[in-house]
N, C-alpha and C positions, 0 to 999 in steps of 0.2 A: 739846770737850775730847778728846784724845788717849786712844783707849782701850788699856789698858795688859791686851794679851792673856795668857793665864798658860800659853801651852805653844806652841812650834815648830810652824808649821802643816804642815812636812813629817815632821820625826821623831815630834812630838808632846813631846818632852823639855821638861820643867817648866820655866819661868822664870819667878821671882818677879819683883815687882816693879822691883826695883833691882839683877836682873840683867843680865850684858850681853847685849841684844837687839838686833836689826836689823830693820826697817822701810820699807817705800814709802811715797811718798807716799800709798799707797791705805791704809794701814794694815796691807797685810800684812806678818805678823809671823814671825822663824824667829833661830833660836841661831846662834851664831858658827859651827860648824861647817858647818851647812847653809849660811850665808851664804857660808862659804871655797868651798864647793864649788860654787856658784852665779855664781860669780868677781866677788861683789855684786851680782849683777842679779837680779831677782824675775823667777821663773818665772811669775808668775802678768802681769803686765803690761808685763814689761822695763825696770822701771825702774829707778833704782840703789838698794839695797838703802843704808841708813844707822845707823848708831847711836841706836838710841830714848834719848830723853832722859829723865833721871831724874826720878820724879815729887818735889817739895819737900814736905818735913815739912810736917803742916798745923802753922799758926799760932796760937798763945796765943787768939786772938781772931779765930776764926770767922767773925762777921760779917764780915770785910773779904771773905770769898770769897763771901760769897751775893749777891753782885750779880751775879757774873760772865754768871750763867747769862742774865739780863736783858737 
């Protein structure tokens, strides 16, 4: 599962959950800002920096996700 980091690994600047973030494949994680100036490539492996996807409301009924992990 997609770990949903909570601050810009370069400025450090907060981002909650369901703000907008950007992402490598590797998981690194940084705020629109630092992504514009990175020209969307991750300094950390060069790869292209993307829009992290928003995590979904959990569901009425829980169990349907406790499989997942199995």
């Amino acid at each position: 599962m997609l770990e949903m980091k909570s601050a810009c690994e370069n400025c450090q600047q907060a981002l909650a959950q369901k703000a907008e973030a950007y992402i490598c494949s590797y998981e690194c994680t940084f705020c629109r800002s630092c992504t514009d100036n990175f020209d969307t490539i991750c300094p950390n492996c060069d790869g292209l920096l993307t829009r992290r996807p928003p995590r979904p409301a959990p569901r009425a009924d829980s169990s349907s996700t406790a499989s997942l992990g199995e």
